[in-house]
C-alpha positions as CSV (number, residue, x, y, z in Angstrom):
1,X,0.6,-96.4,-112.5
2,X,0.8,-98.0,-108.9
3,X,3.2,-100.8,-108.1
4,X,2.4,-101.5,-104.4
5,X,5.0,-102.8,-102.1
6,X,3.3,-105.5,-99.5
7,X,5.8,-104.7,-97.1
8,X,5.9,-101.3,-96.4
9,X,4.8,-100.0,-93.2
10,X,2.7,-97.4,-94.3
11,X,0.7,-96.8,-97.5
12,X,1.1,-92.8,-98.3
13,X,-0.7,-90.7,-101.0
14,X,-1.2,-87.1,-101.8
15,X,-3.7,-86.4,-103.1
16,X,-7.3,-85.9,-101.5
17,X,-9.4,-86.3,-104.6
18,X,-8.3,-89.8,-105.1
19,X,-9.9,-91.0,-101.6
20,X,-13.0,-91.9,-101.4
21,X,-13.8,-92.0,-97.7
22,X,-11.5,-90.6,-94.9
23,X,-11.1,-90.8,-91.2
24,X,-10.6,-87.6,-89.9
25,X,-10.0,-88.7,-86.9
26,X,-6.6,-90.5,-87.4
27,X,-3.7,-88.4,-86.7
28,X,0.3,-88.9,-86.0
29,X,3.4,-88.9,-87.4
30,X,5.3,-91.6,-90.4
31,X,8.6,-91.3,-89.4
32,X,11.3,-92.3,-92.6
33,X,14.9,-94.4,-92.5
34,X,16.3,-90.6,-92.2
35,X,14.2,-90.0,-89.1
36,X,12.3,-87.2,-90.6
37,X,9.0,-87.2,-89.2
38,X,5.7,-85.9,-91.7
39,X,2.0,-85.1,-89.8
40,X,-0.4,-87.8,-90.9
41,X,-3.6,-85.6,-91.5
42,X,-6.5,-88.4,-92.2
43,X,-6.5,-92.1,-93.2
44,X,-8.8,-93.3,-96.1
45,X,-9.6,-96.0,-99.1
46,X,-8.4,-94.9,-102.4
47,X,-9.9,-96.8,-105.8
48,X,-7.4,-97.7,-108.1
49,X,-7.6,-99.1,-112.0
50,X,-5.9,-102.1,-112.5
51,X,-4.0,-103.4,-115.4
52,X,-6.8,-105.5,-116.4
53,X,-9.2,-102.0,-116.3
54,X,-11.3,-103.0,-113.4
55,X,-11.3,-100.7,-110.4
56,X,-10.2,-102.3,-106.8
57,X,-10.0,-100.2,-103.0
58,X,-7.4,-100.1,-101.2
59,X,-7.9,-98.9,-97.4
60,X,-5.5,-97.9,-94.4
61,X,-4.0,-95.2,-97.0
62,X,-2.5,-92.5,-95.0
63,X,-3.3,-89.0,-96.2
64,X,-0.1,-86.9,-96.3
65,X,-0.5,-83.7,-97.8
66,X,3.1,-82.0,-97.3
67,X,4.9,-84.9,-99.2
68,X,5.3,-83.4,-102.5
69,X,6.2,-86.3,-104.4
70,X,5.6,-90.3,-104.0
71,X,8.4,-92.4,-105.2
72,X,6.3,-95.9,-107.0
């Protein structure tokens, strides 16, 4: 399940099977309220099922493969 948060600064997911196109060409850093820093590795769009089982995209999703675990 996904609850999306409109104001975050930054969308973040982990896993790369669930993006459907990526940017490899993005790169950086997301830095946290702790002022830990993670690498961004690519930026993509992600499908996602809604409550109502249709499917919608979602883009600018930052892909973020040492964070071992999202917080929804």
């Amino acid at each position: 399940m996904w609850y999306l948060d409109n104001d975050a600064s930054y969308h973040i997911y982990v896993d790369i099977d669930k993006f459907r196109e990526l940017d490899e060409s993005i790169k950086g850093n997301v830095t946290f309220t702790d002022h830990s820093k993670v690498f961004i590795k690519e930026k993509g769009t992600i499908l996602i099922k809604l409550k109502n089982k249709s499917h919608q995209f979602i883009g600018n999703i930052y892909y973020i493969p040492t964070i071992k675990k999202i917080i929804y």
